[in-house]
C-alpha positions in Angstrom: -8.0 3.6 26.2 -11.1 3.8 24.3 -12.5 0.8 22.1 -14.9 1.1 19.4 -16.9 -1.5 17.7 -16.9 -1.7 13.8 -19.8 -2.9 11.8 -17.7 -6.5 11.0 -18.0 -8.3 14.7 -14.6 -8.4 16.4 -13.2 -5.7 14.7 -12.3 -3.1 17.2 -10.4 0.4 16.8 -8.6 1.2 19.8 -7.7 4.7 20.3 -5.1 5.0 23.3 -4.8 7.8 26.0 -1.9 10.1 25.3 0.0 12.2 27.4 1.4 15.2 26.0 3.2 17.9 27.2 5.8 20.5 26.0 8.4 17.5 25.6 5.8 15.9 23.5 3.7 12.9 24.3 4.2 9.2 25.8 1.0 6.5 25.7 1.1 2.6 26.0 0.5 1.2 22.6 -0.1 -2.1 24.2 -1.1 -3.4 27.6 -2.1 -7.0 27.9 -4.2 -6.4 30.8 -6.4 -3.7 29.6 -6.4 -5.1 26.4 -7.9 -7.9 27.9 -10.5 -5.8 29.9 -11.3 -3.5 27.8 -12.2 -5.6 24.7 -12.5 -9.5 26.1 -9.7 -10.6 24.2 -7.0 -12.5 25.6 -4.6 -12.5 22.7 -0.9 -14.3 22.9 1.3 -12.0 20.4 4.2 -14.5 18.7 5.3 -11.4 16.1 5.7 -8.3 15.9 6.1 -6.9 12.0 7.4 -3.8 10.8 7.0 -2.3 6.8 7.3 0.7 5.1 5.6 2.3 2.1 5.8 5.3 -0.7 2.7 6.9 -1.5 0.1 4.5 -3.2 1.3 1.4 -2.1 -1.3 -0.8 -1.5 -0.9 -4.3 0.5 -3.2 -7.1 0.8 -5.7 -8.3 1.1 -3.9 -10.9 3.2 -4.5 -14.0 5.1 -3.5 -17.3 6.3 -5.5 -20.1 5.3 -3.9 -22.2 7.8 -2.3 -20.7 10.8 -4.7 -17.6 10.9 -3.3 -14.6 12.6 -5.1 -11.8 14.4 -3.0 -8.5 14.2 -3.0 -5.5 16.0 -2.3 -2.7 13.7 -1.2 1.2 13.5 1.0 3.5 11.8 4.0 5.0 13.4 4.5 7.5 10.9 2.5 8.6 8.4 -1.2 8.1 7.8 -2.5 4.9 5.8 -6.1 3.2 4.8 -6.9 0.3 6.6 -8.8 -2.5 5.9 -10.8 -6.1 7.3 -12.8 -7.9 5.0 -14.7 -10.2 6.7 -13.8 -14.0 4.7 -16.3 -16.3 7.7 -18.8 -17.5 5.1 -21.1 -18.3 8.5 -20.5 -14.8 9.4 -23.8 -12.7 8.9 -20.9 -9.6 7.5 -19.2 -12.3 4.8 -17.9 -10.2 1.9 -18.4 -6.6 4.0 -15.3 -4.3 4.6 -13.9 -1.9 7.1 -11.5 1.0 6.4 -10.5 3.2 9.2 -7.5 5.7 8.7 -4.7 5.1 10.6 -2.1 7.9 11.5 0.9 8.7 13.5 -1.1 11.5 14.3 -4.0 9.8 15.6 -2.4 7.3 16.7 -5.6 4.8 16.7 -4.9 0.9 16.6 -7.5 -1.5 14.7 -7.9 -5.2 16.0 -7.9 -7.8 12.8 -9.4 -11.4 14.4 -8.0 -14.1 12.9 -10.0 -15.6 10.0 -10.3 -11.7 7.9 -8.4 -10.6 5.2 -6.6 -7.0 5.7 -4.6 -4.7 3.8 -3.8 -0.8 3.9 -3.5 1.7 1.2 -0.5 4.6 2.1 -2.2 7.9 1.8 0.7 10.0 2.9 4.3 10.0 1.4 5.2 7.3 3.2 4.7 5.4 6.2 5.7 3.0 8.7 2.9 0.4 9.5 3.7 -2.1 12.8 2.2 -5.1 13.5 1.6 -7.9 16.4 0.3 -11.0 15.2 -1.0 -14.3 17.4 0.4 -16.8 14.8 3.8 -16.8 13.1 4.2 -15.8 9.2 3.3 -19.3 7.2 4.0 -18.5 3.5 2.5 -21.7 2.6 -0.6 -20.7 3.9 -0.8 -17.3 2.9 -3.9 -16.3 0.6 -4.5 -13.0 -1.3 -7.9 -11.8 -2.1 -7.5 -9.2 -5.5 -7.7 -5.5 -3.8 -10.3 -4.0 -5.8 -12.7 -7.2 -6.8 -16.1 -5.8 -7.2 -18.2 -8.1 -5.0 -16.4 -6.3 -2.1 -16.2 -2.7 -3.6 -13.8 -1.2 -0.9 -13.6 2.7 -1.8 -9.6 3.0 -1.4 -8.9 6.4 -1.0 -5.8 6.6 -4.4 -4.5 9.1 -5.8 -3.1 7.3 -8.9 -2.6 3.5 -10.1 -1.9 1.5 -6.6 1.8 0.4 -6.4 1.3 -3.7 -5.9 3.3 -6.7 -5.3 2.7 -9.2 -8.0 1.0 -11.4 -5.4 -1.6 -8.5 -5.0 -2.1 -8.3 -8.4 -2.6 -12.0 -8.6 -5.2 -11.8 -5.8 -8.2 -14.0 -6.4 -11.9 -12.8 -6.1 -14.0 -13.6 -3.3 -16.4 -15.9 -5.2 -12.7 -18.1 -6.0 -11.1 -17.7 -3.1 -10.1 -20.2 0.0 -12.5 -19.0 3.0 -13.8 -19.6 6.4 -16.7 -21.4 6.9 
C-alpha cells in the first residue's frame, strides 16, 4: 500500500497493492493494521455506505456538524471526481479543496478526516461509490456547503448541468456556512 499526502493536512490517497493475474486481480481494500502503520491513523469504522450514480451526478459537499465522520472512499465501478474541502477555520488550508479521480480502474482510496466537507462528481456513466465512516449518519446534523460557490472555485470536471439533490442545490456558501473552528 502506498500513501500519499494531499496539500489539505490529513488528507491521504491510498493506492493499494494489487495482484493480478490471468484470473484477474485480488487486493485488500482495507486492513486495520496497516492502515494504522502506514498513515498513523487509528480509525474505528461504524458504517459502511454504498451509492450509485448516472453520469453528472454530483453529491455534496457534505458534513456533519455534529457527529463528524471521517470516510474512507473509492469507486467500485466506474470512475468519479472526488473532493475534501477543508471547513477547520484554524486550519492554515480553510476554504482550499482537493479532487483526486477515483476509479475501479485505479482502484485508489482517499482518506476524508472528520471535520471536511466532501463530495464526488460521476465522470463515467455511472458508478458505484463505497464508503466507511467513523460516526454513524446524523441527519440532524448534516450540513451542505453549495457545490460550485466561488470562494472555493473547485474545477469539477462536467460535461453538462450537474444532476443535484435539492439539498445540494440548497447548499450554503462558505462565508454562511456552520464550520470548524
Amino acid at each position: 500500500m502506498r500513501v500519499t499526502p494531499t496539500a489539505i493536512a490529513d488528507v491521504l490517497v491510498i493506492e493499494p497493492e494489487v495482484f493480478g493475474d490471468a484470473r484477474g486481480f485480488f487486493f485488500e481494500s482495507f486492513n486495520e493494521r496497516a492502515f494504522a502503520q502506514l498513515t498513523g491513523i487509528t480509525a474505528k469504522f461504524v458504517q459502511d455506505n454504498h451509492s450509485r450514480s448516472v453520469r453528472n451526478t454530483l453529491r455534496g459537499l457534505h458534513y456533519q456538524i455534529q457527529q463528524p465522520q471521517g470516510k474512507l472512499v473509492r469507486a467500485v465501478t466506474g470512475e468519479v471526481f472526488d473532493v475534501v474541502v477543508d471547513i477547520r477555520r484554524s486550519s492554515s488550508t480553510f476554504g482550499r479543496s482537493v479532487g483526486v479521480r477515483l476509479s475501479a480502474e485505479n482502484k485508489k482510496l482517499m482518506w476524508v478526516p472528520p471535520g471536511l466537507a466532501h463530495g464526488f462528481s460521476v465522470l463515467s456513466e455511472y458508478a458505484d461509490f463505497l464508503y466507511k465512516t467513523t460516526d454513524y449518519w446524523a441527519p440532524q446534523y448534516e450540513r451542505t456547503i453549495l457545490w460550485n460557490d466561488p470562494e472555493i472555485a473547485i474545477a469539477w470536471p462536467l460535461a453538462d448541468e450537474p444532476i443535484l439533490a435539492a439539498k445540494d442545490r440548497a447548499g450554503k456558501r462558505l462565508y454562511e456556512a456552520d464550520v470548524f473552528d
